[in-house]
C-alpha positions in Angstrom: -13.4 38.2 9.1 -12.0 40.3 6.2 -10.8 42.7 8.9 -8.8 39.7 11.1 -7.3 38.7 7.4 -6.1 42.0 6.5 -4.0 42.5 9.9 -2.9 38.8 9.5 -1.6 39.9 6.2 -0.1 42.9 6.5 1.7 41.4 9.3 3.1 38.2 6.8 1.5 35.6 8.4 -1.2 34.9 5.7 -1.5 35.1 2.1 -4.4 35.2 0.1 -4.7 32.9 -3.2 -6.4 32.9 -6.1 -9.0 29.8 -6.5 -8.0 28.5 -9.7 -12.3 27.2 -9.6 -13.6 30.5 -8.9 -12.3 33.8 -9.9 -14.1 35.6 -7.3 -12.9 33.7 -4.3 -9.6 33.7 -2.6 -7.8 31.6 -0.2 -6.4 32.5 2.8 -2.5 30.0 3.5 -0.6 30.6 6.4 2.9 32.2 5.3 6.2 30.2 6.5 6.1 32.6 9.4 2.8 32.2 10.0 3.3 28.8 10.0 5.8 29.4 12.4 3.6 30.9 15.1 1.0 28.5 14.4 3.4 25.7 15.8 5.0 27.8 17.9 1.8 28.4 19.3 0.9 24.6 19.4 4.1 23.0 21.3 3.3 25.8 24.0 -0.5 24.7 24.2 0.6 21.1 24.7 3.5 21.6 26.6 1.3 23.5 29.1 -1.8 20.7 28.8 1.1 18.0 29.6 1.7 20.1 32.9 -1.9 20.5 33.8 -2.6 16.4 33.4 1.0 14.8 34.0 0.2 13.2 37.2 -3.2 12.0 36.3 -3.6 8.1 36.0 -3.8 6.6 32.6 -7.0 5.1 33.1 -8.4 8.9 33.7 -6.4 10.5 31.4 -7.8 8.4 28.5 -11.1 9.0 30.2 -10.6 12.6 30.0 -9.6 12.9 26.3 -12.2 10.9 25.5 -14.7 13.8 27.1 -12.9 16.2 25.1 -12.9 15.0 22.5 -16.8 14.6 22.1 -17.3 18.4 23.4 -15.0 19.7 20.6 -16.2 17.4 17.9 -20.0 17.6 18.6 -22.0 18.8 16.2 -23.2 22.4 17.1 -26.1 24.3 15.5 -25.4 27.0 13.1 -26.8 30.5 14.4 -29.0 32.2 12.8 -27.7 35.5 10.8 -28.2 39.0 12.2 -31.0 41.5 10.7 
């Protein structure tokens, strides 16, 4: 993870900040550009999503985020750590 922060970093799309509660932790905000490509990012997801389900019916489409909804939200074990 440190690795995927540093590169985010050096490339100005986090910063790491101090945690006023505890000196030895930092936390990691998205930059204004970073913020930039997150939203970026985003409209491009949806606009795509909107393309994939445009013509389905309303009753299915509500069906259909219901589904995924419950796969992304459900509650998912935490694996165990590697020896």
């Amino acid at each position: 993870m440190t690795g995927l922060v540093d590169r985010a970093e050096k490339r100005g799309m986090v910063a790491r900040v101090r945690d006023q509660r505890d000196r030895r932790a930092a936390r990691i905000e998205l930059t204004e550009q970073g913020r930039e490509i997150a939203y970026a990012a985003h409209r491009k997801v949806t606009e795509h999503v909107e393309r994939l389900i445009g013509d389905i019916d309303p009753g299915d489409r509500e069906r259909l985020e219901r589904l995924v909804t419950g796969i992304i939200t459900a509650p998912r074990p935490v694996p165990a750590a590697r020896a």
